[in-house]
C-alpha positions as CSV (number, residue, x, y, z in Angstrom):
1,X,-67.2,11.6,7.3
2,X,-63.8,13.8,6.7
3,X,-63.0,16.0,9.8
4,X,-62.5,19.4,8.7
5,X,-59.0,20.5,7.8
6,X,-57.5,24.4,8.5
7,X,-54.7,26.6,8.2
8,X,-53.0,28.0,11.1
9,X,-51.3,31.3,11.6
10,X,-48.5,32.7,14.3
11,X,-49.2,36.1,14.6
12,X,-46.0,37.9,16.1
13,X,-46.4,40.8,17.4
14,X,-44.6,44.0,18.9
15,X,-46.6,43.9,22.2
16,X,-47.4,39.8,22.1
17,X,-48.2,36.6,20.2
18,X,-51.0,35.1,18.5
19,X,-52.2,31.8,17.1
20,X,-55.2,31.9,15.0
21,X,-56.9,28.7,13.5
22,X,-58.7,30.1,9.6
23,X,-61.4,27.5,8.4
24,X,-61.1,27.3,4.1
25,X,-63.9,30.5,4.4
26,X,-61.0,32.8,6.2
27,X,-62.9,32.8,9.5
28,X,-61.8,32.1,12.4
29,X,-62.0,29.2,14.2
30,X,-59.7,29.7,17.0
31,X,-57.8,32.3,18.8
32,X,-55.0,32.4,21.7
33,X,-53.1,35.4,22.7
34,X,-50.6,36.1,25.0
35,X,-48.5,39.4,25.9
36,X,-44.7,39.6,26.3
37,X,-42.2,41.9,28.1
38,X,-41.3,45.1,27.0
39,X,-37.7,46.0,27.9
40,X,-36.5,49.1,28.3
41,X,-32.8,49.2,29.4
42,X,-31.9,53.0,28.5
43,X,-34.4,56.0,27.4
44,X,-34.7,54.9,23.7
45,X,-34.1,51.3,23.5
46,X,-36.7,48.5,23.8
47,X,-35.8,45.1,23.7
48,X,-37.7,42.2,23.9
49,X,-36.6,38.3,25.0
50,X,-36.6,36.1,22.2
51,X,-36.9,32.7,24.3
52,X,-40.2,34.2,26.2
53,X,-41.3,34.8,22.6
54,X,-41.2,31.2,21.5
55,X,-41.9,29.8,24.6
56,X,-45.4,32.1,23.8
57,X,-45.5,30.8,20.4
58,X,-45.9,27.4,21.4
59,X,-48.2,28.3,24.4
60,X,-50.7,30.4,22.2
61,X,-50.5,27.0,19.4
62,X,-51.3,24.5,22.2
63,X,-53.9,26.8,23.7
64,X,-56.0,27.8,20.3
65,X,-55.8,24.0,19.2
66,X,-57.3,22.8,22.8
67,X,-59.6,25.5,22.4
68,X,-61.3,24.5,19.2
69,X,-60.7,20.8,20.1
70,X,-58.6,20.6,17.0
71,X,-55.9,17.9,16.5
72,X,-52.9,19.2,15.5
73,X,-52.7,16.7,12.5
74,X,-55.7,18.6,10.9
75,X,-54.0,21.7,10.5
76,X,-52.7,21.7,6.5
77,X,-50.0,24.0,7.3
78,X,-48.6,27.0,9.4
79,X,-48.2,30.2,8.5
80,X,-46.1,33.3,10.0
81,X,-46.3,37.2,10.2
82,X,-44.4,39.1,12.3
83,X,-43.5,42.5,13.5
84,X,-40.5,43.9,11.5
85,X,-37.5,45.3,11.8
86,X,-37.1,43.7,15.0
87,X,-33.9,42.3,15.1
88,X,-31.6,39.3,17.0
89,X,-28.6,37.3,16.7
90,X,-28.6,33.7,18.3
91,X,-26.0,30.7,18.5
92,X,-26.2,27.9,15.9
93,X,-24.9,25.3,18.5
94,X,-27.5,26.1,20.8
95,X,-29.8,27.6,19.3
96,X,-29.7,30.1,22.3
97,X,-30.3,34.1,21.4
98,X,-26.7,36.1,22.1
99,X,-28.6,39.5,23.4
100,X,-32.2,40.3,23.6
101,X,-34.2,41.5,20.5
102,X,-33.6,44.8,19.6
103,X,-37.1,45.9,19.1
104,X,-38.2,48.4,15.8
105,X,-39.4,51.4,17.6
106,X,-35.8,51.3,19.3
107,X,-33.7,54.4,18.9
108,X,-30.2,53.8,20.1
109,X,-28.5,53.7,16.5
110,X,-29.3,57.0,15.5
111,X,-25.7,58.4,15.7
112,X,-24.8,55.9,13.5
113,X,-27.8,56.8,10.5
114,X,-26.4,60.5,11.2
115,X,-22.5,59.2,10.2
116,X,-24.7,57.5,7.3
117,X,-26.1,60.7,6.2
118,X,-22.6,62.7,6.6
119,X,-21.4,60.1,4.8
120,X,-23.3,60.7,1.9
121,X,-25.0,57.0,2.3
122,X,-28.5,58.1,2.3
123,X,-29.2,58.1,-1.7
124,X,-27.4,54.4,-1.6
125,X,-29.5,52.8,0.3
126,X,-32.7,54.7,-1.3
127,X,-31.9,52.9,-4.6
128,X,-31.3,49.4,-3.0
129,X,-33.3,49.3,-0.7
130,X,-36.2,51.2,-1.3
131,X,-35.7,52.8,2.8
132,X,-34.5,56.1,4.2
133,X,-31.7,55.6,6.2
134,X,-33.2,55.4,10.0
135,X,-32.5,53.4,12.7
136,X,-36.4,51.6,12.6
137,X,-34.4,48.9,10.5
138,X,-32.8,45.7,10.9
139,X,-28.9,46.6,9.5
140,X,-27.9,49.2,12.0
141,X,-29.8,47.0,15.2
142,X,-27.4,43.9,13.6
143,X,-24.3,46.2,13.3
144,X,-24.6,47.2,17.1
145,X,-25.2,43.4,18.5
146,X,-21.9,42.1,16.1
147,X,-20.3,44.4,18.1
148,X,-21.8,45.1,21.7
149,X,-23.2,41.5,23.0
150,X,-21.3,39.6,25.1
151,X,-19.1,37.0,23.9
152,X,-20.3,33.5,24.1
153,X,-19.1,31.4,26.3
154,X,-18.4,27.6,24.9
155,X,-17.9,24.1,26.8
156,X,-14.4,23.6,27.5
157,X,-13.0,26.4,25.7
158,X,-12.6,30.4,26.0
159,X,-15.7,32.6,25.2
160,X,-15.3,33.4,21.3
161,X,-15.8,36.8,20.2
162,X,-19.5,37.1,18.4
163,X,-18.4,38.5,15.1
164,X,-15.8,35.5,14.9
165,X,-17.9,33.2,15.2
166,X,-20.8,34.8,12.9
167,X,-17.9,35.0,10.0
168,X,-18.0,31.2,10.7
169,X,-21.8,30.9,10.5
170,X,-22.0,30.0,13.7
171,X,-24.4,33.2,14.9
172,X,-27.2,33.6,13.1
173,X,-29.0,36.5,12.1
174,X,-32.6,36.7,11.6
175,X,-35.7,39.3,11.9
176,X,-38.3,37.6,14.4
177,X,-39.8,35.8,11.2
178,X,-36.8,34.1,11.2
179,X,-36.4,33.7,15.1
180,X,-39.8,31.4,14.8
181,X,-39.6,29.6,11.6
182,X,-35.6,28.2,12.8
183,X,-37.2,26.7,15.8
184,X,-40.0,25.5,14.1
185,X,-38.7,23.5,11.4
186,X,-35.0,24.0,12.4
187,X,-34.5,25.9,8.8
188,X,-32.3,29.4,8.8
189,X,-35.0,31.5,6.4
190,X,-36.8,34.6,5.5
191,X,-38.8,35.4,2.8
192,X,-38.6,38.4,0.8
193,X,-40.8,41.2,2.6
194,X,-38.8,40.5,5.6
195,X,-35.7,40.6,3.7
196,X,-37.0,44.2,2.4
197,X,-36.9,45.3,5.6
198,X,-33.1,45.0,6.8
199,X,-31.3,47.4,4.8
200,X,-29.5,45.1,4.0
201,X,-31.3,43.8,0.4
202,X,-31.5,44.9,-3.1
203,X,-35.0,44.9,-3.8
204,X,-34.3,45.1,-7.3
205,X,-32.1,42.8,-7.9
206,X,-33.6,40.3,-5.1
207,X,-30.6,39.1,-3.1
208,X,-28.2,40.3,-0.1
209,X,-26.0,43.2,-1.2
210,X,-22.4,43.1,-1.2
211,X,-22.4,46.8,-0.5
212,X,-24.3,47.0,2.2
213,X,-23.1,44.1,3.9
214,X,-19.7,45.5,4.1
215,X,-20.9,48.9,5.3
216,X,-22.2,47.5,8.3
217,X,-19.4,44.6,8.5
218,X,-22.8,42.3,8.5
219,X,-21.1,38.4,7.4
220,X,-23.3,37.0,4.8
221,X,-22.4,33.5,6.3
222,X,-24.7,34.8,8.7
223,X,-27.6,35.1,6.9
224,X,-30.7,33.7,6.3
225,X,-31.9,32.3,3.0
226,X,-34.3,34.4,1.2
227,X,-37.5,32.5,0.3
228,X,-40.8,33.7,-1.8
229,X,-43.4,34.4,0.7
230,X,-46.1,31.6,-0.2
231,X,-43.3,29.2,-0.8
232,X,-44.6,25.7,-2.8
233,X,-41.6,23.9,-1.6
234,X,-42.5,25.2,2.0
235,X,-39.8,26.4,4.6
236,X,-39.9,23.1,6.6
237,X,-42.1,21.2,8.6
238,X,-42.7,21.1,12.1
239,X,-40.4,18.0,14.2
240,X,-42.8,15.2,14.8
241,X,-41.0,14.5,17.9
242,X,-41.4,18.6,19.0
243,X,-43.9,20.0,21.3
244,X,-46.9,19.7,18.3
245,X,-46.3,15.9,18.3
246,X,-47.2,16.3,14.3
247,X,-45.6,17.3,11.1
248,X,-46.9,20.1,9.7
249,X,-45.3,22.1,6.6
250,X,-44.4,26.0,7.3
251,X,-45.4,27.0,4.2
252,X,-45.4,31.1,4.1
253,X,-44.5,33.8,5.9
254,X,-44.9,37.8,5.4
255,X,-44.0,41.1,7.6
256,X,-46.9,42.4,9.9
257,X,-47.7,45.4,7.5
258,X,-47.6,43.3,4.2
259,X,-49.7,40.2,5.4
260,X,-52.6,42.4,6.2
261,X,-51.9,43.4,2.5
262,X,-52.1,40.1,1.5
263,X,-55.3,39.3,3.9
264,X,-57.7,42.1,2.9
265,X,-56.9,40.6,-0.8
266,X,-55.1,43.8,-1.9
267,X,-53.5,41.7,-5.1
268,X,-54.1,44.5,-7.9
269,X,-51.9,47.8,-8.3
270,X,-53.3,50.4,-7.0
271,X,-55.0,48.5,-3.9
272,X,-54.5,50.1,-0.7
273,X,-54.8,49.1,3.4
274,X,-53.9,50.8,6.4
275,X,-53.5,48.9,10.0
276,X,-54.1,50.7,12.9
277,X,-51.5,49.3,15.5
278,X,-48.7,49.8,17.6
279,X,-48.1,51.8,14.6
280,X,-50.1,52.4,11.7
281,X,-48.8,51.1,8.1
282,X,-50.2,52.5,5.1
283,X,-49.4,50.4,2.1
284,X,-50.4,50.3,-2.0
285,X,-49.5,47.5,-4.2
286,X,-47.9,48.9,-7.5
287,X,-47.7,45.7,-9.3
288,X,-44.7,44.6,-10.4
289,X,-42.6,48.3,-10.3
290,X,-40.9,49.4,-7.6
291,X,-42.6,53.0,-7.9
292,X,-39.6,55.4,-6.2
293,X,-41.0,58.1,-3.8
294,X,-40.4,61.5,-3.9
295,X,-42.6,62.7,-1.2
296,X,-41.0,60.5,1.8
297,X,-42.8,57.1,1.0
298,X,-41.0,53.6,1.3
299,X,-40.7,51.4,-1.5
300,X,-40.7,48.0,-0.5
301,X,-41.8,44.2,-1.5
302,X,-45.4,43.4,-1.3
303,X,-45.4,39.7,-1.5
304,X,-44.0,37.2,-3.7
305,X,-45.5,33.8,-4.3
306,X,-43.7,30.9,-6.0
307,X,-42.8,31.0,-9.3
308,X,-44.2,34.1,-9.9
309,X,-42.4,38.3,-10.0
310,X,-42.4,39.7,-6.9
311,X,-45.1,42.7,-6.3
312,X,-44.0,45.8,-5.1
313,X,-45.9,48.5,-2.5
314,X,-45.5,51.9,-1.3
315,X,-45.5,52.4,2.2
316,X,-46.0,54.9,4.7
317,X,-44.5,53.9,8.3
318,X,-46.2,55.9,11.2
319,X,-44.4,54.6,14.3
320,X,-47.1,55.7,17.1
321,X,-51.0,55.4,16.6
322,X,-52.5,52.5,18.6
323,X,-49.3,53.3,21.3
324,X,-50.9,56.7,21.7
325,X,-54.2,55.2,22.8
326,X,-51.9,52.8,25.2
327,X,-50.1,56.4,26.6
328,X,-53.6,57.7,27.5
329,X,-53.5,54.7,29.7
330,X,-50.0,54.9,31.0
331,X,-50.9,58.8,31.6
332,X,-54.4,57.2,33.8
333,X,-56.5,59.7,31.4
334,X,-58.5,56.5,30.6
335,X,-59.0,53.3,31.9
336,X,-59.7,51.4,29.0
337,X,-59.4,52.0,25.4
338,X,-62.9,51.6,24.8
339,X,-63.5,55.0,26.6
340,X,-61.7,56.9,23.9
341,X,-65.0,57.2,21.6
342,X,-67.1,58.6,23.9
343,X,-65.0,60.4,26.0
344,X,-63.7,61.9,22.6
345,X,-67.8,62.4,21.5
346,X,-68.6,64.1,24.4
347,X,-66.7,67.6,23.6
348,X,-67.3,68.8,20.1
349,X,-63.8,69.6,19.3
350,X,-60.7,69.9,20.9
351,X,-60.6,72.9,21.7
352,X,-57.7,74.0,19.8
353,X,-55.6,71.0,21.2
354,X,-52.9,69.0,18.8
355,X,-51.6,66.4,20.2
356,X,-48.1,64.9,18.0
357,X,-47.3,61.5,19.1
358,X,-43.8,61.6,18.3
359,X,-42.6,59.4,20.9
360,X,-40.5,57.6,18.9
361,X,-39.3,60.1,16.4
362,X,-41.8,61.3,13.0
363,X,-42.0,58.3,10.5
364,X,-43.1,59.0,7.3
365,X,-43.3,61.4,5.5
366,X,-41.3,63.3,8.0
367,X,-38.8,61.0,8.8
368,X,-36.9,63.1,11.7
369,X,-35.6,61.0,14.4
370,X,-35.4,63.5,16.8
371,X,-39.1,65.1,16.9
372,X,-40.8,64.2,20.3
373,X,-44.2,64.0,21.5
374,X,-45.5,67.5,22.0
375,X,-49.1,68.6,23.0
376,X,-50.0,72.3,21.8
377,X,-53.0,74.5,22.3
378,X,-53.6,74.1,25.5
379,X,-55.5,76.4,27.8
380,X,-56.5,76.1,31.4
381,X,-60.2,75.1,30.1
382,X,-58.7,72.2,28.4
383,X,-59.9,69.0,30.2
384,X,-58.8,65.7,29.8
385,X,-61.9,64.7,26.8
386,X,-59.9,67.3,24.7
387,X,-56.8,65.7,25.2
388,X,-58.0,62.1,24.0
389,X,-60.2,63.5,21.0
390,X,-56.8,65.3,20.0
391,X,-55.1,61.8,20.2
392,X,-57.6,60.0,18.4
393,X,-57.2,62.6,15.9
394,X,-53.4,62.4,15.3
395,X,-54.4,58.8,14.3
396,X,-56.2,60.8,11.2
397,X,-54.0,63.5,11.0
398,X,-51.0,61.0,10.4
399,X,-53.0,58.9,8.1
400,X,-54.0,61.9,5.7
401,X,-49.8,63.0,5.6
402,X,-49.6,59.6,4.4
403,X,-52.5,59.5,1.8
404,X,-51.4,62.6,0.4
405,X,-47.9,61.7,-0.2
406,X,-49.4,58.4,-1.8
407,X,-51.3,60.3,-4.1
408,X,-48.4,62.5,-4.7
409,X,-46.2,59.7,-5.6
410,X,-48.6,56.7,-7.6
411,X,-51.0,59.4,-9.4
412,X,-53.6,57.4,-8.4
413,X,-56.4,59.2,-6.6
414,X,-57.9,56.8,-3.8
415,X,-61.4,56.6,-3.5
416,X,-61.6,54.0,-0.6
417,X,-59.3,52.5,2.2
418,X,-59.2,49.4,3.4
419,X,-58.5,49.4,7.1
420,X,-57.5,46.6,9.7
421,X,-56.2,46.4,13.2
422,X,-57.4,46.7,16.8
423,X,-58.2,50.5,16.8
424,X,-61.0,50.2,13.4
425,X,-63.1,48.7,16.1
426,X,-63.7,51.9,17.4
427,X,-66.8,53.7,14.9
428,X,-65.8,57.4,16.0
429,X,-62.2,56.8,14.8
430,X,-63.4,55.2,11.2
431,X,-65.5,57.9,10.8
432,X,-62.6,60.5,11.5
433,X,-60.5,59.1,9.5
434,X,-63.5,58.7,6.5
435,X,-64.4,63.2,7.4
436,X,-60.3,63.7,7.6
437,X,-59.0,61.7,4.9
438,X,-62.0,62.2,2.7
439,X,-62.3,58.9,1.4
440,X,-64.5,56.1,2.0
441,X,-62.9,53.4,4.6
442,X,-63.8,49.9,4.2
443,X,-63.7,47.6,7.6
444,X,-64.2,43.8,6.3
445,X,-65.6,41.3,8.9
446,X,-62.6,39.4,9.4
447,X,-60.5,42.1,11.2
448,X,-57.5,39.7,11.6
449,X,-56.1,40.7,8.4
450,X,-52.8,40.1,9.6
451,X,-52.7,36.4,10.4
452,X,-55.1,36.1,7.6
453,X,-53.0,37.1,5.1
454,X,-50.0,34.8,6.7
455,X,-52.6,32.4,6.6
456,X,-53.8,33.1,2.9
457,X,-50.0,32.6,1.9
458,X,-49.4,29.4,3.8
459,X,-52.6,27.8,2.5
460,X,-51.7,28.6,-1.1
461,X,-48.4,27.1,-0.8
462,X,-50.0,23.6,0.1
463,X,-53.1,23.7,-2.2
464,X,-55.4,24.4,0.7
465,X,-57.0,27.5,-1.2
466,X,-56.7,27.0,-5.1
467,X,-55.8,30.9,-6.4
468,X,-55.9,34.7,-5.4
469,X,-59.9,34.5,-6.7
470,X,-61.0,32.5,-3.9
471,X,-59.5,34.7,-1.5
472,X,-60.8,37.5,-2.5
473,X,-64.4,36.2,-2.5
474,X,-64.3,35.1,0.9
475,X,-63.6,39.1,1.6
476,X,-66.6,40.7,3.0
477,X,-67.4,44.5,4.1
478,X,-68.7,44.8,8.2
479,X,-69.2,48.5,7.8
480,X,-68.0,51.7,5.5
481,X,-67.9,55.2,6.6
482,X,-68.2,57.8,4.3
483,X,-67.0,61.8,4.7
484,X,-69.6,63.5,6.7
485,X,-67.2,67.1,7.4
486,X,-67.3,69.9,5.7
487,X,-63.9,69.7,3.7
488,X,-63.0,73.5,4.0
489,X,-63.5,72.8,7.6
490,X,-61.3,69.3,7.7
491,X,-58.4,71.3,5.3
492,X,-58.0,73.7,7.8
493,X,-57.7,71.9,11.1
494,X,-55.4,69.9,9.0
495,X,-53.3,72.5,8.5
496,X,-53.2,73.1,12.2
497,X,-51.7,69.9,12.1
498,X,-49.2,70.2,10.3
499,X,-48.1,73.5,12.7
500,X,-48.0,71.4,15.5
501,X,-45.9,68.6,13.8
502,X,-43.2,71.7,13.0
503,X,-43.2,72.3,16.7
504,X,-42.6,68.8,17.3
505,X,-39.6,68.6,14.9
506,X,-35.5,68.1,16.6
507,X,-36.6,68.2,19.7
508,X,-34.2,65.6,21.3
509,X,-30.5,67.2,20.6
510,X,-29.2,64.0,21.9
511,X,-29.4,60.6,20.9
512,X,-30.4,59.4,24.4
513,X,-32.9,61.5,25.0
């Protein structure tokens, strides 16, 4: 009898690092997880530590395989998604990172998107790229680590400066995608939704642009090579002699946001998803035009798989949703995140309570670097259940500034959502969401979207799943909420909302704040 083969996925993300095992009916076979650092050196800047991160990779591998007593040499191939944005420069002699990560939520480049927008830049890199000009992405993290880290010091000789030796191709630049393929298979690529993601790349015309490049004094020696992202010819294969003891091809790789695109089988324009993270990403495949937003949307590449036009999405980046359900932690008004529904059931509103989880600065469609968290509508009845229905409602709130502006900019009216990521778990939230959006949201039963769809891309690459059809039927619905509130009644606490996202607005007058 054949032993079973399966796909494997590295799940990278912003708060730790997954390996999950798919079997060929996308479930899961086998799942390891383990947390990393957060750094925080200044107020605004988080940082992570790129060797902890692949010494976790390979920890979270070895662990999932010994847990499902799977040989490594039954896996068909590896797959990677990863959080984007995030952004490191590391030494092609030893392979050794030249700084730490500089994480996408960090903040510390937004002088320099301000000389951007004095400059008149900001339309620029709209029609390259697809992006508003923000510090969230890669090319302004790159510019600062060319010329703030250290200089490296080699054997027997003087430490050379790091934009010297990057001119030379001898530091490498890479998104975190990158970061784990290159020690991997010891390849320097990315594939193209990463790419998308820099602010660095012409999404139209597919490649590194000369423009940009020079504008942040980025050396394209130091870049990687942009691959599709379920790549037939594969990115590499795993070192026999490495810490898998097997050689196994790396066959795909997408951003977070986009492979839970890919996993919940959005292939069609007009598709949609939403993950509810760190952050929440809101994203519709538009086929193959890059659909230009005038309502403070990204446009940005949806996948690519070999040999075939690359498919375009519109997104909507909201930097703080799950991370606000963390902060009612931090702030010890829970325990555990489970609380939140029925602490958040057990009061029928919130009393007049917003809260604006603008820790980070308003993504879209806001896009204002310097709004701040801000809590409003408080009274001294307001007890602490008010305070975490008002989060959990942000999550919605945030979600329906997206939907609309989606709508706004596509034409196409959306009657249902596909939703993914740890926070759909919780029934109160999907059915907020359902009453605030006024759609139908769709949970399927594999909730892993994510490494799913990293998983979906690899396996494609290597024959393990034949074509987009037999994806889509091994999606299946685990629960759907549909509107329940009265809609004059949602429109109007939504337009509380949006008071208490004005009040939120330029709130840090400096950059370090």
């Amino acid at each position: 009898m054949t032993e079973s083969t399966y796909v494997g996925a590295v799940d990278q993300g912003t708060t730790g690092t997954r390996f999950i095992v798919f079997d060929h009916e996308g479930q899961v076979v086998a799942n390891a997880y383990q947390k990393h650092e957060q750094i925080y050196p200044e107020p605004g800047w988080v940082e992570h530590d790129p060797m902890e991160i692949w010494e976790n990779t390979k920890e979270v591998i070895r662990r999932a395989l010994g847990q499902a007593d799977i040989g490594p040499d039954r896996l068909e191939a590896i797959g990677v998604t990863n959080q984007r944005e995030t952004t490191l420069l590391w030494d092609a002699d030893s392979g050794k990172p030249v700084h730490n990560a500089i994480v996408w939520q960090d903040r510390r480049t937004t002088d320099r998107v301000e000389q951007l927008e004095d400059d008149g830049m900001v339309e620029t890199i709209r029609d390259k790229t697809g992006l508003e000009a923000d510090a969230y992405f890669s090319a302004t993290k790159a510019e600062w680590l060319l010329d703030n880290a250290d200089p490296i010091k080699l054997e027997r000789s003087r430490p050379q400066d790091i934009r010297d030796r990057a001119e030379e191709g001898e530091v490498l630049f890479g998104t975190i995608d990158s970061w784990l393929i290159y020690n991997l298979t010891g390849e320097h690529v990315t594939e193209v939704t990463n790419a998308s993601r820099t602010m660095l790349y012409n999404i139209h015309e597919l490649a590194w642009d000369d423009d940009l490049l020079a504008e942040f004094s980025i050396p394209e020696a130091m870049l990687p090579e942009v691959r599709p992202s379920s790549d037939d010819e594969t990115y590499g294969s795993t070192d026999p002699d490495g810490f898998l003891e097997a050689e196994i091809p790396v066959a795909g790789a997408l951003g977070d946001q986009q492979a839970a695109l890919f996993g919940q089988t959005c292939f069609d324009a007009g598709d949609a998803k939403n993950t509810y993270g760190t952050g929440s990403f809101f994203l519709m495949n538009t086929g193959n035009e890059a659909v230009e937003s005038d309502h403070g949307l990204l446009t940005t590449i949806g996948f690519q798989r070999s040999g075939e036009a690359v498919q375009y999405a519109l997104e909507g980046s909201i930097f703080v949703t799950g991370a606000a359900i963390e902060w009612l932690e931090d702030m010890t008004l829970i325990d555990d995140p489970a609380e939140t529904a029925s602490l958040a059931r057990s009061v029928d509103t919130t009393d007049g309570v917003y809260v604006v989880p603008a820790f980070t600065g308003l993504g879209a469609p806001h896009w204002d670097q310097r709004a701040r968290g801000t809590i409003v509508g408080m009274t001294r009845g307001t007890r602490k259940e008010h305070v975490v229905r008002a989060t959990l409602e942000s999550i919605a709130y945030q979600t329906r500034d997206v939907a609309e502006a989606m709508e706004a900019d596509s034409g196409i009216e959306m009657r249902s959502l596909k939703v993914d990521g740890g926070a759909v778990k919780n029934n109160f939230l999907c059915q907020l969401q359902s009453d605030i959006i006024g759609s139908a949201i769709v949970r399927p039963v594999v909730d892993e979207t994510t490494a799913l769809g990293s998983a979906y891309a690899a396996g494609l690459a290597v024959g393990y799943w034949s074509d987009p059809d037999e994806l889509r039927s091994n999606w299946q619905v685990d629960a759907e909420f549909e509107p329940e509130m009265d809609r004059d009644d949602a429109d109007r606490r939504y337009d509380r909302w949006s008071d208490a996202v004005d009040r939120s607005r330029d709130w840090a007058q400096d950059a370090e704040e």
